[in-house]
Residue, then its C-alpha position, 0 to 999 in steps of 0.5 A: x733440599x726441602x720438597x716443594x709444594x703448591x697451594x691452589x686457592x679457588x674463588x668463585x663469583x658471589x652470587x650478588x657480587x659486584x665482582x671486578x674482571x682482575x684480582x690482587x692476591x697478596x699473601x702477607x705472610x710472605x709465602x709466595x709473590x703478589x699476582x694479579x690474575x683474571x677471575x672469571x666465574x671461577x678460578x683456581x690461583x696457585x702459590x709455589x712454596x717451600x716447606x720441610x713437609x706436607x704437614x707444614x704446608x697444610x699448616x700455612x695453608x691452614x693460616x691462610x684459609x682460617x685468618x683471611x690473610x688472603x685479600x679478595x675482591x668483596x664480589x667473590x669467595x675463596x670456594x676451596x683450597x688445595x695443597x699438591x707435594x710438586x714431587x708427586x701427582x695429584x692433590x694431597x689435601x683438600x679444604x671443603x668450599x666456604x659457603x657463602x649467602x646473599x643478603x639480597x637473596x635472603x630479604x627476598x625470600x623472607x619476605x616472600x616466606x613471610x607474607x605468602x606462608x608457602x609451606x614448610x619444604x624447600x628444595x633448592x637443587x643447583x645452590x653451587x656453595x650458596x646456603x643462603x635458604x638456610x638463614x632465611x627466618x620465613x624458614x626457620x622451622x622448614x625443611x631445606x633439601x640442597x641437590x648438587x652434582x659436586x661433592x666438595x659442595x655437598x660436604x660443605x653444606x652438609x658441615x654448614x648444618x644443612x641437609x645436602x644430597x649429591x645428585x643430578x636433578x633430573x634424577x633426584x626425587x625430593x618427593x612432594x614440595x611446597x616451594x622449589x628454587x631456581x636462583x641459578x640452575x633451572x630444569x623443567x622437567x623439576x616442576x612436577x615435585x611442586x605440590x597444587x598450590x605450591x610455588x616456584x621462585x625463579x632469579x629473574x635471570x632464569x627462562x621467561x615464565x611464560x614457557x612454564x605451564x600450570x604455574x601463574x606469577x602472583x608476585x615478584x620480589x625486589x630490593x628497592x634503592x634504598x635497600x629494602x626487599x619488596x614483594x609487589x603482588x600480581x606485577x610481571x611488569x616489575x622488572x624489565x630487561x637492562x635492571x641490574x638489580x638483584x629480582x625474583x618471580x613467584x609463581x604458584x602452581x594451579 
């Protein structure tokens, strides 16, 4: 009787993703059965398989994580996929995350690179899988320094052509930087690598800025209805809370 083996595909919310609370899986190259699960922020979906050898598995896993014959939801991305011999513990092989970008991240930024000239080294700690920095034109010429505790995060902004570090922020030092990056993690204690002059962008749903001492709000940064970025210089009062729509706040540091 041929080994039985398990593939584990992972999925992630996008980070601007307009995700539903329940997901379809369908394998249309008859390796499993459809299944519809629940998908919070994260979650690993296992597909039961028979093939003659572990090899074989990682081949139909392969078809599946290279050609998209697993449909998802456009709010998430497929972030790894694993294959596990059943008659054994522990997995037998792993695919690195996909990383992902968002465009509305990344009209913001080019548009906050583009008109306020903030330098040319970025540190982004905490991106998960998100490389969207990296396709930034306002940075095509800076050097973008990713953190994150995951390793399999790491490889594979590193594979992406980044320059990744494993690490916790708290204990990173990226010496000296013109902007910093908080779109999804947020760690006080980070600010002082913020050069005189330099500046922090936070999401708008990180901590409000008046609890971040030595930096002033010059700008915030929006996408506007008609899906078009906008920097709206000296306005806090941009966004309030309720909005749903993907924003920014720019601060400089005295």
């Amino acid at each position: 009787m041929a080994p039985e083996y398990e593939i584990g595909f992972e999925y992630r919310r996008k980070p601007d993703g307009k995700a539903s609370e329940r997901l379809r899986v369908v394998i249309s190259s008859g390796i499993g059965e459809p299944q519809e699960v629940a998908i919070l922020d994260a979650r690993t979906i296992t597909l039961r398989f028979i093939a003659d050898s572990l090899d074989g598995a990682q081949d139909q896993a392969s078809v599946i994580y290279r050609s998209g014959e697993l449909p998802v939801d456009e709010g998430y991305v497929l972030q790894g996929l694993s294959v596990k011999d059943l008659s054994s513990d522990g997995p037998k092989f792993e695919y690195p995350p996909r990383l992902s970008v968002s465009a509305p991240r990344i009209k913001m930024l080019d548009m906050f690179a583009q008109i306020l000239r903030p330098g040319k080294k970025v540190y982004y700690p905490g991106p998960n899988i998100d490389a969207s920095p990296s396709m930034v034109p306002g940075f095509e010429n800076s050097e973008i320094i990713y953190l994150d505790t995951q390793e399999n995060n790491v490889r594979a902004l590193k594979q992406g052509g980044a320059k990744a570090y494993q690490g916790r922020a708290e204990e990173f030092d990226p010496g000296e930087i013109d902007v910093l990056l908080f779109l999804g993690f947020y760690r006080k204690e980070v600010l002082r690598f913020v050069r005189p002059g330099g500046y922090a962008v936070l999401d708008i749903s990180m901590p409000p800025k008046s609890e971040i001492e030595d930096f002033d709000l010059v700008a915030t940064a929006g996408i506007d209805r008609d899906n078009m970025p906008f920097l709206a210089r000296n306005s806090g009062d941009q966004f309030k809370e309720g909005d749903r729509g993907p924003g920014m706040f720019i601060l400089r540091r005295a």
